[in-house]
C-alpha positions as CSV (number, residue, x, y, z in Angstrom):
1,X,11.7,97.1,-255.1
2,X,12.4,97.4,-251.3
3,X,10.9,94.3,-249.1
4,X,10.5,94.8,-245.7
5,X,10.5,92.3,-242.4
6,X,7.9,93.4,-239.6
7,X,7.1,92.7,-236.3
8,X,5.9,93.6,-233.0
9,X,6.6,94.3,-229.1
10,X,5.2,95.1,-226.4
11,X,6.4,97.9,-224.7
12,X,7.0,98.6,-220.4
13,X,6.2,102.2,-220.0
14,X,9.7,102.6,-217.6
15,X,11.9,100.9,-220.2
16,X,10.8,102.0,-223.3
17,X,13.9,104.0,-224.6
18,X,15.8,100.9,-223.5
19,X,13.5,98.3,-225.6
20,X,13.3,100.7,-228.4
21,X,17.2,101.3,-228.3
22,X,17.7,97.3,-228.3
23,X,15.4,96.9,-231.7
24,X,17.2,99.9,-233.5
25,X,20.8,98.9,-232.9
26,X,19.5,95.2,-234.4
27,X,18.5,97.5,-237.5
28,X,14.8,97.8,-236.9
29,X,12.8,101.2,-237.5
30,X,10.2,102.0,-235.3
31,X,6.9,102.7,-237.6
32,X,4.3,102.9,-235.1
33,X,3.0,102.5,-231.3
34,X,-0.7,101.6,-230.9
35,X,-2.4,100.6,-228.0
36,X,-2.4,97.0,-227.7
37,X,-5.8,94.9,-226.8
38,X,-5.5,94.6,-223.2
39,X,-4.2,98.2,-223.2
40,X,-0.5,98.5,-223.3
41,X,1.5,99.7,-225.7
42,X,2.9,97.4,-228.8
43,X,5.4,98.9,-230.9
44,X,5.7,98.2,-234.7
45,X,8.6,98.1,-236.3
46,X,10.9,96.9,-239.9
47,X,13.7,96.2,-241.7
48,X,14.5,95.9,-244.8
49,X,15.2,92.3,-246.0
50,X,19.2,92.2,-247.3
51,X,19.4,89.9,-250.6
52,X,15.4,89.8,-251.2
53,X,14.3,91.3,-254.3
């Protein structure tokens, strides 16, 4: 079975493709951008966990 690692960052409305780039070349897969409490926007995003099983 697949296990997966989350987590979450905000994101600046001028430098999202840049913050969004970062995470994906680390191996991280966007999932998800919600409005965040105090309105911006928070991105959600995994990996897969390498050697959990």
């Amino acid at each position: 079975m697949t296990t997966w690692e989350y987590i979450t960052t905000p994101l600046i409305v001028h430098n999202t493709a840049a913050i969004l780039n970062n995470w994906g070349s680390q191996g991280w897969e966007l999932v998800q951008v919600v409005t965040g409490p105090e309105g911006g926007l928070v991105a959600y995003l995994k990996r897969e966990l390498k050697g959990e099983k």
